[in-house]
N, C-alpha and C positions, 0 to 999 in steps of 0.2 A: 515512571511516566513523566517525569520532573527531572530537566539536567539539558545539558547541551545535547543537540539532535544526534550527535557521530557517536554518544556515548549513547542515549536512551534505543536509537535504531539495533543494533545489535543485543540488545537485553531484551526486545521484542519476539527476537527467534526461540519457537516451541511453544508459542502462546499460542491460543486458540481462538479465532474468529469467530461466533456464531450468529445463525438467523434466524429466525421465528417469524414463520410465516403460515396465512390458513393452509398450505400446501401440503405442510410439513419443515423439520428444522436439518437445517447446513450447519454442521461444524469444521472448520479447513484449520488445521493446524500449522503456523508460520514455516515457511524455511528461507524465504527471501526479503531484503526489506531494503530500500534506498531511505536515505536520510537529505532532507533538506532545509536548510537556513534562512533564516530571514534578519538573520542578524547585520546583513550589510557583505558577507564575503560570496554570497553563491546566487548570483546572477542568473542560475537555473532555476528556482522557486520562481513560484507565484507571487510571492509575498517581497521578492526584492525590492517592489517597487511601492510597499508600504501598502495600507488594509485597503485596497481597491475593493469595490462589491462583491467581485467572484475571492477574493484572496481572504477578507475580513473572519470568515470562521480561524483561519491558519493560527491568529492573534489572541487566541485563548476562549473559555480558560480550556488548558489541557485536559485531553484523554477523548476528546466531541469529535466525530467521524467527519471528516472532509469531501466532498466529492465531487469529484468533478467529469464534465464529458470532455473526454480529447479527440478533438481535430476531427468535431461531428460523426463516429464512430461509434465509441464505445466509453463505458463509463469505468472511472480509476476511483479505490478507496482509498485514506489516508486519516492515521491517527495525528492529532493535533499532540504536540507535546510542549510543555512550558520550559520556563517560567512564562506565565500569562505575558502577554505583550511582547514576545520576541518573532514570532511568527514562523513556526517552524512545525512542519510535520514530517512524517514515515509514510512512505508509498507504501502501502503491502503489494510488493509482487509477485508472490507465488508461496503456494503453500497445499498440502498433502489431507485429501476429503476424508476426513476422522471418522462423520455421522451422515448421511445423509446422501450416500453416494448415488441410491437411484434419484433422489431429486437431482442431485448437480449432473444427473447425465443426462435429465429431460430438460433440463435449460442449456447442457452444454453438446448437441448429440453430435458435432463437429468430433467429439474428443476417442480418439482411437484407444485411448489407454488410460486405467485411474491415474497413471504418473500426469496426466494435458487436463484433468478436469480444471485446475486452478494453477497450470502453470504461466505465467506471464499474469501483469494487474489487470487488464478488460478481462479472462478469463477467470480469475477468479473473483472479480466482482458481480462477475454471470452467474458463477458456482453459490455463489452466496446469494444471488438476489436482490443487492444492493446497487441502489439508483438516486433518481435527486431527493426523492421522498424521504430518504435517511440521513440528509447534509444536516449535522447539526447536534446529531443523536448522542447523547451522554453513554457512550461507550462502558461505563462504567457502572451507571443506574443495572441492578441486578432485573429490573424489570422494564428493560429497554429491547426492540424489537429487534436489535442487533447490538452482540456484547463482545468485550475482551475479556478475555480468559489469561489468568497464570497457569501457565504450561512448564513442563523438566526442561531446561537447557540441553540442547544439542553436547556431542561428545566435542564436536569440533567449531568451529566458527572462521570464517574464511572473509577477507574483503577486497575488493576493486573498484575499478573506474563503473559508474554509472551507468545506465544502459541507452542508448540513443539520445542523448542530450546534446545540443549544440554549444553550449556555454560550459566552462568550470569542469570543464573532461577530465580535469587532471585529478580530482578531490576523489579518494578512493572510498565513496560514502554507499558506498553496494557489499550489502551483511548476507550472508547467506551459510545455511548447513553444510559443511562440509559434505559433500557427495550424496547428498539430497536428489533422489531421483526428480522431483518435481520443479528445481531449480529452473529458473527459464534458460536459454542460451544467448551468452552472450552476446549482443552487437551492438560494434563501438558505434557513439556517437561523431557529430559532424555536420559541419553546413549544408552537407549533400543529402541529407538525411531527411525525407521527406514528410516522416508519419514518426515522431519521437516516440518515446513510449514514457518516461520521464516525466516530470512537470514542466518539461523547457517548450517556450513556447503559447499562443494562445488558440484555444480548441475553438 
């Protein structure tokens, strides 16, 4: 949970999201994950611009859920990783419903197929149930209303250019399962690019 973002983002894939909620509980197991800096090189974070109000969770301490709404739509999770004070978190973008699949299909009844309950970040932030009410949340406290799980690493690990970012295209900080059905589908970012999917940007 602790280490540079390019390194901690990919040891995230296979780990397990969970929700708890009076509903019932969501567990989505990673397969996707963007990595973002606040160390001064990636003008796509939040946090480039130092612990602005919406940015200040990104800044520690590590493992506490991030979230934010993008671009008045839909709401993105994101694990905070350290060392404290560098500002850097993991988008969780996509990942594969373990527990809970009739709940994430009455929040998600859009989704044609278990591989779309939590493919892409709004989607699996819906799959989970996770909104601003959990900005903040010590991911890690066992008795937290949404937790991180250590999960079996995937057999393979695969990475590229980010997903609809206008800034820092070129850092190939996008971790994903090898041949992971529930991987989202690529598309590249760009100035043209009207609804990023990314942290680039203000929502």
């Amino acid at each position: 949970m602790v280490g540079p973002v390019d390194v901690v983002a990919p040891a995230l894939l296979g780990c397990w999201v969970v929700t708890d909620r009076p509903e019932g509980t969501v567990a989505v197991r990673l397969t996707e994950v963007e990595a973002y800096s606040g160390e001064g090189m990636d003008p796509a974070a939040h946090s480039h611009r130092g612990p602005t109000p919406r940015a200040a969770i990104m800044f520690g301490p590590p493992g506490r859920l991030y979230v934010y709404f993008s671009y008045g739509v839909h709401w993105c999770a994101n694990v905070v990783v350290g060392p404290e004070g560098t500002g850097s978190a993991v988008l969780l973008r996509a990942g594969e419903v373990a527990v809970g699949e009739e709940l994430a299909r009455v929040r998600r009844p859009a989704a044609r197929a278990a591989r779309d309950l939590a493919r892409g970040p709004a989607r699996l932030a819906a799959a989970l149930g996770i909104g601003p009410g959990d900005l903040g949340t010590d991911l890690l406290d066992p008795a937290a209303p949404v937790r991180l799980h250590a999960g079996d690493r995937p057999d393979g690990v695969s990475a590229g250019p980010r997903v609809g970012i206008t800034k820092a295209t070129e850092l190939p900080w996008r971790f994903w399962e090898t041949g992971a059905p529930s991987v989202s589908p690529f598309r590249p970012g760009g100035p043209r690019r009207r609804r990023p999917a990314g942290q680039d940007g203000v929502p």
